[in-house]
C-alpha positions in Angstrom: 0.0 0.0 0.0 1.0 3.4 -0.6 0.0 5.3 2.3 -1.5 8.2 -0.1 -4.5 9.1 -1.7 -4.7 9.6 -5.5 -5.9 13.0 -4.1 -2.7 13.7 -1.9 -0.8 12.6 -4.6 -2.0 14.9 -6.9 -1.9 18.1 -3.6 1.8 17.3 -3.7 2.4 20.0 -5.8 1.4 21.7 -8.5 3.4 19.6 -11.2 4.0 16.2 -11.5 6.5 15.3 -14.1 6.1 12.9 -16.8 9.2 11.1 -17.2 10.5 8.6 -20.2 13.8 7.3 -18.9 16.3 5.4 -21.3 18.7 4.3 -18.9 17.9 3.2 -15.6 21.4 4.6 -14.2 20.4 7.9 -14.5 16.8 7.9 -12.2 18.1 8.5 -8.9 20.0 11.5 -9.7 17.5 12.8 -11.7 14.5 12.2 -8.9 17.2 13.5 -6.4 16.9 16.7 -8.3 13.5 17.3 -8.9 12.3 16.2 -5.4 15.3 19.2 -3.8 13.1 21.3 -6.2 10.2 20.4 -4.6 8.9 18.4 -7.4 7.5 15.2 -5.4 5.4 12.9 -7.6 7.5 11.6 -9.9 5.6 9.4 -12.8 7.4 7.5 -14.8 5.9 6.2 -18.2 6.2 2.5 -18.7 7.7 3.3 -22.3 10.8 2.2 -22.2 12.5 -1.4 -20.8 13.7 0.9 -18.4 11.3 2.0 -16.6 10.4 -0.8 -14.1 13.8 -0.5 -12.9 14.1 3.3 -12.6 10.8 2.6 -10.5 12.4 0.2 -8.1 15.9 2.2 -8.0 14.0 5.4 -7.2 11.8 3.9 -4.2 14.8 2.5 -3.2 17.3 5.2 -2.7 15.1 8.9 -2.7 12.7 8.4 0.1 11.0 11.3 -0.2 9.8 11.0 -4.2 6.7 9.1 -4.5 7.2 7.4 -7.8 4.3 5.9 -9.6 3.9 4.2 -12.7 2.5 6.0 -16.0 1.3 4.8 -19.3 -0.6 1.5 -17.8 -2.1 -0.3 -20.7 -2.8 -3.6 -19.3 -3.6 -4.8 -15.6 -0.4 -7.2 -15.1 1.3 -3.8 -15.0 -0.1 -2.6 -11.6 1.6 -5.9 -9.7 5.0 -4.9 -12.0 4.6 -1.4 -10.6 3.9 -2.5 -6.9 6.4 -4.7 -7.0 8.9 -2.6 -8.5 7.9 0.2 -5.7 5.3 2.7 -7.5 3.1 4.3 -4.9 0.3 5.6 -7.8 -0.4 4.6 -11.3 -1.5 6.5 -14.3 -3.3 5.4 -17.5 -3.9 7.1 -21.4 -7.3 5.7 -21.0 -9.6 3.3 -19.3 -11.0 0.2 -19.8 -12.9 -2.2 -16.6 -10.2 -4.4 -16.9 -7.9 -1.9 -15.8 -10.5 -0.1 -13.1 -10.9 -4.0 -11.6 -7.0 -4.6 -11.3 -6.2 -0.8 -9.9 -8.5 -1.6 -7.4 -7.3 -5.0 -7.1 -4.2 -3.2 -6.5 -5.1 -1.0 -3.9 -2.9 1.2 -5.8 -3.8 5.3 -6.2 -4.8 5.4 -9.5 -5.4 8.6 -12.0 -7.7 6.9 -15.1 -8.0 9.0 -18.0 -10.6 10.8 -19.5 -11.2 13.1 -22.7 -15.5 13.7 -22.5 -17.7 14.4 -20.4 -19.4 10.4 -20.9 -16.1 8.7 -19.4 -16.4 11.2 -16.7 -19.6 10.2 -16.0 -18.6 6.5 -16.4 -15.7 7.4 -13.8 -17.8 8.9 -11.3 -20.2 5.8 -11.4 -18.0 4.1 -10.5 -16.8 6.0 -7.0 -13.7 7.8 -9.0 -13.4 11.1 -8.4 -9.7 11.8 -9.5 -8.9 11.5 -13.1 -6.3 12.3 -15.6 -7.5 14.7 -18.5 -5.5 13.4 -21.6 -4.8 14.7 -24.4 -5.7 18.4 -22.7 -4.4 20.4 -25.2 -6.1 18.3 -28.3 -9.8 17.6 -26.2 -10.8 21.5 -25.1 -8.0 22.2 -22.9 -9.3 25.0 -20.4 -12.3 25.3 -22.2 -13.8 21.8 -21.7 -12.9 21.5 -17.4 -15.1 24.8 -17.1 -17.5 23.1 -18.8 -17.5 20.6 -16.9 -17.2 22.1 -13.5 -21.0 23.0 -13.0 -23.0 19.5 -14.4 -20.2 17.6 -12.9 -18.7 19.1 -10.0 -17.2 16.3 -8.1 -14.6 15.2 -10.4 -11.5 16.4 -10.0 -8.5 16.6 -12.6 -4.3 16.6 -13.7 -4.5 17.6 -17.2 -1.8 16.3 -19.4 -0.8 16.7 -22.8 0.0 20.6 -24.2 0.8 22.1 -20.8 3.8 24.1 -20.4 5.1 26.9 -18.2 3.7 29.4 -20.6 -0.3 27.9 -20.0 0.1 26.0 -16.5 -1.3 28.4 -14.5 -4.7 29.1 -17.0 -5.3 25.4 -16.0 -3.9 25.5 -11.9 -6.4 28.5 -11.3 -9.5 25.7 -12.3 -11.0 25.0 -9.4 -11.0 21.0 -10.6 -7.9 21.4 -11.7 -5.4 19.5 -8.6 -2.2 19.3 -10.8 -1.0 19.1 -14.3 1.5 16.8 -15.8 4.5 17.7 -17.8 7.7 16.6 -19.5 9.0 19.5 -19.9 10.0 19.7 -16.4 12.4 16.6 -17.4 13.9 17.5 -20.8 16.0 14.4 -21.8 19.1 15.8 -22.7 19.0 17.0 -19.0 18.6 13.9 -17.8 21.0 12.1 -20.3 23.6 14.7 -19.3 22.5 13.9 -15.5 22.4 17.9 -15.2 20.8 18.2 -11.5 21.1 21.5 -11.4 18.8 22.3 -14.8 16.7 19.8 -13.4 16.6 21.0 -9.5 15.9 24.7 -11.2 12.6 23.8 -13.6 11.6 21.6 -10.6 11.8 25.0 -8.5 10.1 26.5 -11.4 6.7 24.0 -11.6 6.7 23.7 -8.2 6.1 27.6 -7.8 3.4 27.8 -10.1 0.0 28.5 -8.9 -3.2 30.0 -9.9 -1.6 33.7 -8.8 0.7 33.5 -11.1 -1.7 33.7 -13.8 -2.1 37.4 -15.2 
């Protein structure tokens, strides 16, 4: 078990990255950076034959990141996660297969959405927190204040689109919990194992916040 929430996950700041990492050698540096700039949820996309052991190297030596698990396609991958030490997992979508094995899990878990029917299906089921993906490509801004009044318990981290530039149109939603983002993690920062680029966008994201909107 995690010890967390999906919804203190997502309160652990404003950002959480979205990580590809294509070599395992280079995690713990790299979450050592983002967590001193007070980037905490780390997610780390199950793209790459890498990722299962950045997972379990990151739980194992940073104990203050809470890694999870993105890009969960299929339910085997939330025992590989657990296993491997992910404390939440993230999906591109949702299927019951999925819902049934999260749960099965007892793992936080941020489903996907991109209409307002899956996040009625979602909320049917008792789900409350979901991932809005593509954001950028499925009304960005637009379609979560649309959403807010008809369907005002759900609560969101859009991904997909955001940057520094737009972060804060989406943090001053008051569904809006968090947003995810590679471009906290560029990956010729992490390739270089540049902690101090990393440590500043960290600082960066984890500023951010409705105010900062003008």
């Amino acid at each position: 078990m995690s010890g967390l929430t999906t919804a203190e996950v997502m309160r652990l700041a404003p950002v959480i990255p979205v990580i590809t990492v294509e070599d395992a050698d280079r995690a713990v540096p790299m979450a050592e950076a983002l967590v001193a700039g007070g980037l905490y949820a780390l997610e780390v996309t199950l793209r790459t034959s890498q990722a299962l052991p950045a997972i379990e190297a990151i739980a194992a030596a940073v104990p203050d990141a809470v890694v999870g698990a993105g890009t969960v396609t299929r339910p085997e991958q939330f025992g590989q996660a657990t296993d491997a030490g992910a404390r939440f997992a993230v999906s591109p979508g949702s299927t019951p297969a999925l819902l049934e094995a999260a749960a099965a899990a007892n793992l936080p878990y941020l489903p996907d959405v991109a209409t307002a029917s899956e996040v009625m299906a979602l909320l049917e089921r008792g789900i409350t927190h979901m991932k809005f993906f593509p954001a950028g490509a499925s009304g960005g801004t637009a379609a979560l204040k649309g959403w807010a009044a008809p369907l005002p318990e759900a609560r969101f981290c859009p991904t997909g689109g955001i940057g520094p530039d737009n972060a804060a149109s989406y943090l001053a939603l008051p569904n809006v919990l968090c947003v995810g983002g590679s471009w906290v993690v560029p990956a010729d920062a992490i390739a270089a194992g540049d902690r101090a680029r990393l440590t500043d966008l960290a600082q960066a994201a984890a500023r951010l916040s409705p105010e900062a909107e003008t």
